[in-house]
C-alpha positions, 0 to 999 in steps of 0.5 A: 090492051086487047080488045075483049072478046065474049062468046057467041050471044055474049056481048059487053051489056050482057056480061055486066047483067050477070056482074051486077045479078051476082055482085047485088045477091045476098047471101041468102039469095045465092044459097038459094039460087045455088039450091036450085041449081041441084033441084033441076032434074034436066041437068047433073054438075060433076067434076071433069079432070081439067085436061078433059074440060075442052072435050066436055064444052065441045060435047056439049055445045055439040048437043045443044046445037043438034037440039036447036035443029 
């Protein structure tokens, strides 16, 4: 078996954190949660063609590293 490998700032405590916020929610907790998400006014969600999803992550990753200067 490969050995994992997480992004940047990802590590294998951290993954299981986000396991367990997601598995533990109920219903109700993530549909408010998802509710949140579209209240945001700093961020959009729009639907990307695939091919496009790796110049899209690049971009943004990109942005954030030039906001971090």
């Amino acid at each position: 078996m490969k050995p994992s490998r997480f992004p940047p700032g990802w590590d294998e405590e951290r993954v299981r954190r986000v396991l367990d916020h997601y598995e533990g929610q109920t219903d109700d907790e993530a549909l408010v949660e998802d509710e949140a998400a579209y209240e945001d006014r700093t961020q959009t969600l729009i639907e990307v063609p695939v091919e496009l999803v790796n110049q899209v992550r690049e971009l943004i990753t990109k942005h954030t590293n030039a906001r971090r200067r």
